[in-house]
C-alpha positions as CSV (number, residue, x, y, z in Angstrom):
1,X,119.2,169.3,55.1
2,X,120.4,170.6,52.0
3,X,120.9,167.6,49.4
4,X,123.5,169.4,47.1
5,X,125.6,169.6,49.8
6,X,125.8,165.7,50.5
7,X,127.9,163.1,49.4
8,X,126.8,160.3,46.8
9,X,127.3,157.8,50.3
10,X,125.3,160.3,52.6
11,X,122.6,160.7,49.7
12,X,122.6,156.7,49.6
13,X,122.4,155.6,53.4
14,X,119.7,158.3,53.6
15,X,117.5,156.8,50.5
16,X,118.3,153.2,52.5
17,X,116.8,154.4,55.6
18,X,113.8,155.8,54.1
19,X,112.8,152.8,52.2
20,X,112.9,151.0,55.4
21,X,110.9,153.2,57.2
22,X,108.5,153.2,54.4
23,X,108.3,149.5,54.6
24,X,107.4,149.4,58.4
25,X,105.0,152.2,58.0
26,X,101.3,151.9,58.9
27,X,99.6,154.6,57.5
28,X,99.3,155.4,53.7
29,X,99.9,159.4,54.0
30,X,103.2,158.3,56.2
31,X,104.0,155.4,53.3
32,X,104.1,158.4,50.5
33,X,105.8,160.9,52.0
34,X,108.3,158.8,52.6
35,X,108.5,156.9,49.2
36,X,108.8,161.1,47.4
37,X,111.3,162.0,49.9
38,X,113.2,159.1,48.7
39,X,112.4,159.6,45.2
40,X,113.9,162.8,45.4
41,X,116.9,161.6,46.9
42,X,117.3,158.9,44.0
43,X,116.7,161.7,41.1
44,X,119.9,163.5,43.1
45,X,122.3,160.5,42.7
46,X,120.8,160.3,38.9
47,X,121.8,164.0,38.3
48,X,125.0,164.2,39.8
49,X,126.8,160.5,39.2
């Protein structure tokens, strides 16, 4: 998944659904990745709106 090439909705519901899984994670490895995937995704909607 390239993330230029989604909308400022897709780019949303896709940082939504990654908190959530972070919040139901067990593991602290799974927890991270999860919180810099959607960190990455909330710098995008910075940049671009």
């Amino acid at each position: 998944m390239i993330i230029s090439e989604m909308n400022h909705r897709e780019i949303t519901k896709k940082y939504s659904e990654l908190l959530n899984k972070a919040e139901f994670a067990t593991g602290r490895k799974e927890v991270v990745g999860l919180l810099k995937k959607a960190a990455k995704l909330k710098s995008q909607i910075e940049i671009n709106y």
